[in-house]
DRENMARNU-177562 format. One record per residue (C-alpha): x, y, z; residue number from 1. Coordinates in steps of 0.5 Angstrom, whole numbers, plus 500, padded with zeros to 3 digits. Layout:
<drenros>
DRENRO   X   Y   Z   k
DRENRO   X   Y   Z NUM
...
</drenros>
This chain:
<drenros>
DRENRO   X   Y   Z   k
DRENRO 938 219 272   1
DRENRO 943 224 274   2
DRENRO 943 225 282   3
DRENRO 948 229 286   4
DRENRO 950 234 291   5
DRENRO 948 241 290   6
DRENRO 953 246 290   7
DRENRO 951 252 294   8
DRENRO 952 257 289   9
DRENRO 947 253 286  10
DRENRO 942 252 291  11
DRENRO 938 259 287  12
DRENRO 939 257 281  13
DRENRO 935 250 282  14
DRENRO 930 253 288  15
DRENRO 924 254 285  16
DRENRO 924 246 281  17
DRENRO 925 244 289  18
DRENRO 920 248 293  19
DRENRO 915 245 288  20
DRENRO 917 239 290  21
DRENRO 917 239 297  22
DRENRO 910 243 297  23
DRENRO 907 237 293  24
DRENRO 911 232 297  25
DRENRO 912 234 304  26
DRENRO 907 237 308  27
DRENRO 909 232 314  28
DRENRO 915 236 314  29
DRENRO 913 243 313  30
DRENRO 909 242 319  31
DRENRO 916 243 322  32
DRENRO 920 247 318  33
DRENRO 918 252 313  34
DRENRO 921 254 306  35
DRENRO 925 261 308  36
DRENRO 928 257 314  37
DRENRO 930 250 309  38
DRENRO 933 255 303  39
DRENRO 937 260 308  40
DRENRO 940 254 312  41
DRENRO 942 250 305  42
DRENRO 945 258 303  43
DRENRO 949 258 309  44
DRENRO 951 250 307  45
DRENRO 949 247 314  46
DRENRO 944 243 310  47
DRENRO 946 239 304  48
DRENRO 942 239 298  49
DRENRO 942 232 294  50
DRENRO 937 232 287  51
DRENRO 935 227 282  52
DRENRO 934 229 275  53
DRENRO 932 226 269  54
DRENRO 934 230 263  55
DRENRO 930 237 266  56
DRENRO 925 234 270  57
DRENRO 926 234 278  58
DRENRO 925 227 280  59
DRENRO 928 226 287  60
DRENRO 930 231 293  61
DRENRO 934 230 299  62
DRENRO 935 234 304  63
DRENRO 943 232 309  64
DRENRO 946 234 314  65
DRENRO 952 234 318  66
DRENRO 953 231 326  67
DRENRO 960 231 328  68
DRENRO 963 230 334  69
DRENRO 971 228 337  70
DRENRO 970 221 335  71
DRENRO 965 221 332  72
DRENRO 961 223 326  73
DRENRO 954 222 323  74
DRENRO 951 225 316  75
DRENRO 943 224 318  76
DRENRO 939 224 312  77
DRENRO 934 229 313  78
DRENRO 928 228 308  79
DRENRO 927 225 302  80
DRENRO 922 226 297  81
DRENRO 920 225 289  82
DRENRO 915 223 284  83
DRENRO 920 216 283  84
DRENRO 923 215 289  85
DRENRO 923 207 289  86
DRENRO 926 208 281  87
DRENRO 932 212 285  88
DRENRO 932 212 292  89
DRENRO 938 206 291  90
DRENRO 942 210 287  91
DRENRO 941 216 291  92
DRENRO 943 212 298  93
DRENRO 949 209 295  94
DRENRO 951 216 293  95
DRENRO 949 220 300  96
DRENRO 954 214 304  97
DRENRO 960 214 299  98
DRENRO 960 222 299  99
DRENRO 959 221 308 100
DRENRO 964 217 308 101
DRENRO 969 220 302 102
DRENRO 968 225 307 103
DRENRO 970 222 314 104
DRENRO 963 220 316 105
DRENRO 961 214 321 106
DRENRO 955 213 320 107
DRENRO 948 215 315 108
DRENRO 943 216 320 109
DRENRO 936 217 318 110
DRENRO 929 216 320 111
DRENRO 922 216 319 112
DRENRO 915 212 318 113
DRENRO 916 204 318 114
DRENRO 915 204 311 115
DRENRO 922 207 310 116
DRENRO 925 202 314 117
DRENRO 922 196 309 118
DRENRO 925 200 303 119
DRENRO 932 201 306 120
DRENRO 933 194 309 121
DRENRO 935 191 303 122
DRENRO 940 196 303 123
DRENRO 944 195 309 124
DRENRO 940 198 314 125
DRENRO 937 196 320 126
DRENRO 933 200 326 127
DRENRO 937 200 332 128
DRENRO 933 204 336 129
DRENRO 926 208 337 130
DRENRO 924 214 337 131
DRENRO 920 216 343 132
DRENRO 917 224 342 133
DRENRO 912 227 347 134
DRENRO 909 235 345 135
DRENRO 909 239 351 136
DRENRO 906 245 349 137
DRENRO 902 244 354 138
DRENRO 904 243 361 139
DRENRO 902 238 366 140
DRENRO 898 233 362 141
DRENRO 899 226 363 142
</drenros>
């Protein structure tokens, strides 16, 4: 398995493997984001693009992002998806922190549902935190 950064004059070359794979992978996340915005921040390289290959076959995406601050600064794993992420998630983790750290970063942060809390804890990860989220779309509900 080949996984690296994709350098953002590579980001058209490879798109159309990527958006198939976040189409049939991440329909959670394009309830949020969509396709034109995720492609348009990678080409103004304020998201990372990391992917995972096995000879031509696209197996892992992950979408980084950076959070900098004067003393400070944390690379948030954004959204990870693929047909074999158990195959290459340890290898991509460990690839995404020797470059945030190569780099100056403080911490790998990431979030998501329980299920990636199991995978990564073998990894050094722990949650430290919760997420608590309320919708205000409409006002004044209790």
């Amino acid at each position: 398995m080949d996984i690296g950064l994709v350098s953002v004059g590579c980001v058209p070359v490879i798109w159309g493997d990527v958006q198939e794979l976040i189409e049939e992978k991440g329909q959670e996340w394009l309830k949020i984001v969509d396709l034109k915005e995720i492609y348009q921040r990678c080409l103004e390289d304020q998201l990372d693009l990391w992917i995972g290959n096995e000879k031509t076959e696209l197996k892992l995406v992950m979408f980084c992002g950076w959070e900098r601050h004067a003393k400070r600064s944390y690379y948030h794993v954004i959204w990870i998806g693929g047909r074999d992420i158990k195959g290459c998630l340890k290898e991509g983790i460990q690839k995404i922190e020797h470059y945030a750290c190569l780099s100056g970063g403080n911490e790998v942060r990431l979030g998501g549902r329980g299920g990636w809390e199991r995978l990564l804890k073998p990894y050094g990860y722990s949650s430290r935190s919760v997420e608590l989220r309320k919708d205000v779309t409409v006002c004044w509900r209790h």
